[in-house]
Wavefront OBJ file of the C-alpha trace (Angstrom):
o trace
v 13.519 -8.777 42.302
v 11.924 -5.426 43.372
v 12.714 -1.565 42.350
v 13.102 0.213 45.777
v 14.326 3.482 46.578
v 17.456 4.773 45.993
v 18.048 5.846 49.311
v 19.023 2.669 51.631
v 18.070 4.599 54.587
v 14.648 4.867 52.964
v 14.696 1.442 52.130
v 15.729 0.170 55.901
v 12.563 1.982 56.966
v 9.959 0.948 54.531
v 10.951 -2.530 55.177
v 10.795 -2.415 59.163
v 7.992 -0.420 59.031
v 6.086 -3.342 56.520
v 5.165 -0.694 53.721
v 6.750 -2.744 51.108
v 4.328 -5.270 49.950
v 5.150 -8.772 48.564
v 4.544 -8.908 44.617
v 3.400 -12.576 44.798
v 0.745 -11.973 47.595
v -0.618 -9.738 49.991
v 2.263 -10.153 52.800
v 4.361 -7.579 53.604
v 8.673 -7.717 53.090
v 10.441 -8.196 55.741
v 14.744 -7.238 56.402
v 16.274 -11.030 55.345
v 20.110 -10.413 54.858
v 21.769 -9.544 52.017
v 22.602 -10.187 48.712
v 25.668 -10.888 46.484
v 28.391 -7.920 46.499
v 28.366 -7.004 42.894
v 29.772 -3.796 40.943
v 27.640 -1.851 38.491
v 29.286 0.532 35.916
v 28.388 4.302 36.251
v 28.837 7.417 33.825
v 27.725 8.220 30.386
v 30.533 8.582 28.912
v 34.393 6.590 28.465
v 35.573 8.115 32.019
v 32.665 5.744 33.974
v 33.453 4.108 37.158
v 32.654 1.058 38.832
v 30.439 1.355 42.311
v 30.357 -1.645 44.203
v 27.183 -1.953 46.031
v 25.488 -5.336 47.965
v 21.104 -4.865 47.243
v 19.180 -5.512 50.186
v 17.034 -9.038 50.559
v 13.943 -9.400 51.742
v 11.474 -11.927 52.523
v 7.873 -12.033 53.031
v 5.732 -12.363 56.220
v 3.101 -14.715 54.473
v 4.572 -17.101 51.563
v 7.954 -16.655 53.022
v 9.416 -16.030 49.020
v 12.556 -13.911 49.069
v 12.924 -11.133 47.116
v 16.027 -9.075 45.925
v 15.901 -5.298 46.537
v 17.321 -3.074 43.428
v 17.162 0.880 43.854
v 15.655 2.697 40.847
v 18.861 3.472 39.192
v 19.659 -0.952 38.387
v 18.808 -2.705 35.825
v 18.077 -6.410 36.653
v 20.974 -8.770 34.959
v 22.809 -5.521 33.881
v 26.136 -3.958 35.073
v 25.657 -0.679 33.831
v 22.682 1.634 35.285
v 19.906 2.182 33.832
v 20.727 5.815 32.911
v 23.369 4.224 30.529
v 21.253 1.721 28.831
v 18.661 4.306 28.355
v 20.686 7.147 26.793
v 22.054 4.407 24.613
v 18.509 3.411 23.451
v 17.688 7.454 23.250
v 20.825 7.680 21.001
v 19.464 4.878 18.859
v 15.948 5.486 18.563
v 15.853 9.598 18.213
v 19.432 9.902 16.895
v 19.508 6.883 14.693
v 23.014 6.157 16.109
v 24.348 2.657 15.391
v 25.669 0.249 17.913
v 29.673 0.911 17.188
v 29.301 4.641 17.566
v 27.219 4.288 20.741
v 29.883 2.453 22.310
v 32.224 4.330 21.539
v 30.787 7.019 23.312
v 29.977 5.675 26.185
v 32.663 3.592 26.311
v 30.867 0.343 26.589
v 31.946 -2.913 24.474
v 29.888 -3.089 21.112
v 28.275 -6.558 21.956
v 26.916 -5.263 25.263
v 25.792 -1.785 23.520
v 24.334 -4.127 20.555
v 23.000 -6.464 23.569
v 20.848 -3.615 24.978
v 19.599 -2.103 21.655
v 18.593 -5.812 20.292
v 16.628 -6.715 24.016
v 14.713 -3.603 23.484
v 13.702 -3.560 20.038
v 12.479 -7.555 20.309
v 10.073 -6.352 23.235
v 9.106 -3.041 21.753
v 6.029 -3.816 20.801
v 4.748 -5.861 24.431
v 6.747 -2.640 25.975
v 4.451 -0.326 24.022
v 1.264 -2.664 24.882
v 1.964 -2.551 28.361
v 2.936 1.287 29.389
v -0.034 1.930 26.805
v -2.357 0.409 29.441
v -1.033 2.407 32.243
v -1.126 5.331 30.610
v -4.465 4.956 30.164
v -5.079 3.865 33.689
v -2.743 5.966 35.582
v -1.981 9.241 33.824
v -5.592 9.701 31.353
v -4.438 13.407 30.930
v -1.211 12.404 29.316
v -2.227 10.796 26.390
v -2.421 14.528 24.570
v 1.463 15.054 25.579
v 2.406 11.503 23.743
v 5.262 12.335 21.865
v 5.300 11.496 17.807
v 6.559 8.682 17.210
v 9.914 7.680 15.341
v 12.189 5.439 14.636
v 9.861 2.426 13.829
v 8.694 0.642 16.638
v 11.069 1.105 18.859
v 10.053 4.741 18.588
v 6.720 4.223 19.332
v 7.689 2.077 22.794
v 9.689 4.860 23.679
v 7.369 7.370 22.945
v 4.443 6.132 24.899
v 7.525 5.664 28.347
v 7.926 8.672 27.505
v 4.198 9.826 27.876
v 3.813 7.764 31.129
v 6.723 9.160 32.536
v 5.129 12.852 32.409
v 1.826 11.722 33.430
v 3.424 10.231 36.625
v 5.347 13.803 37.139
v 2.709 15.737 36.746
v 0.212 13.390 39.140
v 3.375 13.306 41.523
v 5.018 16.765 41.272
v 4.740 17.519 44.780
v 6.568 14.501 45.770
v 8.675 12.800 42.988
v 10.139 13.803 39.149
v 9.660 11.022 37.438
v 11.977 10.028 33.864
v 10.751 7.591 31.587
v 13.833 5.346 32.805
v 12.319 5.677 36.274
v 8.702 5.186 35.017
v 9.679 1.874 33.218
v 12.108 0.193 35.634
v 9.680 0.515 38.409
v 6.801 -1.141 36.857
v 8.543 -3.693 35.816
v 10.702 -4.067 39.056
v 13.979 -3.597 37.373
v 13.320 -5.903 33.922
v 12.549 -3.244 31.684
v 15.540 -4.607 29.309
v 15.124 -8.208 29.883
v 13.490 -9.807 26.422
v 12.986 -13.277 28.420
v 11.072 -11.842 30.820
v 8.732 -9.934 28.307
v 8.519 -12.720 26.416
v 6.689 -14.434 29.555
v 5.195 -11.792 31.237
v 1.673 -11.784 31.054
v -0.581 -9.325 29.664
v -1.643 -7.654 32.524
v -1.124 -4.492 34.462
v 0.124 -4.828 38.462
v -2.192 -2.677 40.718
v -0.710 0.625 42.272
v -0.107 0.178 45.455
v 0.261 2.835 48.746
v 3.656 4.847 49.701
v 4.069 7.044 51.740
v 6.048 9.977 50.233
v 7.268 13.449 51.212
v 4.508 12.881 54.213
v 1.747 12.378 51.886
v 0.147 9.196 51.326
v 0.278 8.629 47.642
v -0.938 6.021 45.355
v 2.202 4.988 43.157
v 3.613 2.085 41.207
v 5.861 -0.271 42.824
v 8.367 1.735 43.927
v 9.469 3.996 47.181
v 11.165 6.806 46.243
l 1 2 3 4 5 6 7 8 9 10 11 12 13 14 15 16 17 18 19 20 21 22 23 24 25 26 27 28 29 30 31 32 33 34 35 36 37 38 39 40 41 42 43 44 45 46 47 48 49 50 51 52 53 54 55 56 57 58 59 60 61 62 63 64 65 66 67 68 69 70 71 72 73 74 75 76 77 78 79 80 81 82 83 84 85 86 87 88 89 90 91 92 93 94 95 96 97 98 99 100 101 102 103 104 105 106 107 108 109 110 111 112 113 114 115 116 117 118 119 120 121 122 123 124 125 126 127 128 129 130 131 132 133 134 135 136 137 138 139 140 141 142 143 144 145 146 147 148 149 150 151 152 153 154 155 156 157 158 159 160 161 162 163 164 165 166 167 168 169 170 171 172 173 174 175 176 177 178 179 180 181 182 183 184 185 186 187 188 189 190 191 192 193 194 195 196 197 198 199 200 201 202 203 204 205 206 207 208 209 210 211 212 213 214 215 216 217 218 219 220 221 222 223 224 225
């Protein structure tokens, strides 16, 4: 999978164009069909709503690997957005709200509220590792605006997204706004809140790579915005 735009006109364009390099080598994606129709749950609160949308698939010039296309706002293996999940961890991790009352606000079942807290505590501390190493490599100057953290260590992961998130604005403003959400699904191409993954993923940071945005030529994480 790979965060892409929002926009699917954006998207379409990128992709014909060959600006949207291959993750697993230096190729370039290609337009290759479509994937499943699914429907991802929308709103922050008990009136959501379900938008049924069918990501984009792509496939590589050089070692012909497929790739599924997820705008900014998805979550990979999640059918609520991002937004959700991360006002749900906000609630958690500032508020020290529990999983019940969460739910109940957002109108949610408690086991998938309680799904998305537990997956982001158990890689809290490889979350913090990692967006502590891009910090440092992508936004220097934003290491004075790190937050304080609380709530344990999920607190401190969130803090330094947090800190990332404003480096990248601020680096960016003429072209993107950038929320921690944002920041952390596009590194990690949509897997933010997938534990298995973190579990695996090797401790390394991906390169920036070129986009071209708001007709400047802009050196950004894996993302088109």
């Amino acid at each position: 999978m790979l965060t892409v735009s929002h926009d699917p006109a954006v998207v379409e364009l990128n992709l014909l164009v060959g600006r949207v390099a291959c993750p697993d080598c230096d190729g370039r994606l290609r337009p290759w069909g479509w994937a499943r129709p699914r429907v991802v749950r929308e709103g922050l609160d008990t009136k959501w709503v379900g938008r049924s949308l069918r990501p984009r698939r792509s496939r590589c010039t050089i070692c012909q690997v497929t790739h599924v296309l997820l705008e900014v706002r998805l979550a990979a293996r999640r059918a609520d957005t991002a937004e959700v999940i991360a006002a749900a961890i906000e609630a958690k991790t500032v508020l020290g709200q529990g999983h019940r009352t969460i739910a109940a606000r957002c109108g949610r079942p408690v086991s998938t509220v309680r799904g998305w807290l537990r997956a982001f505590a158990t890689s809290a501390v490889l979350i913090g590792e990692r967006f502590t190493g891009l910090l440092v490599r992508d936004a220097l100057d934003a290491v004075v605006l790190w937050p304080k953290p609380g709530g344990g260590i999920s607190g401190e992961a969130l803090s330094v997204l947090m800190a990332y998130a404003e480096g990248l604005a601020r680096r960016f403003a003429a072209t993107v706004t950038v929320t921690w959400i944002d920041a952390g699904i596009a590194a990690t191409n949509g897997r933010l809140f997938c534990a298995s993954w973190w579990a695996g993923a090797p401790n390394t940071n991906p390169p920036l790579r070129q986009a071209l945005a708001g007709g400047k030529v802009a050196t950004t994480p894996a993302i088109f915005l």
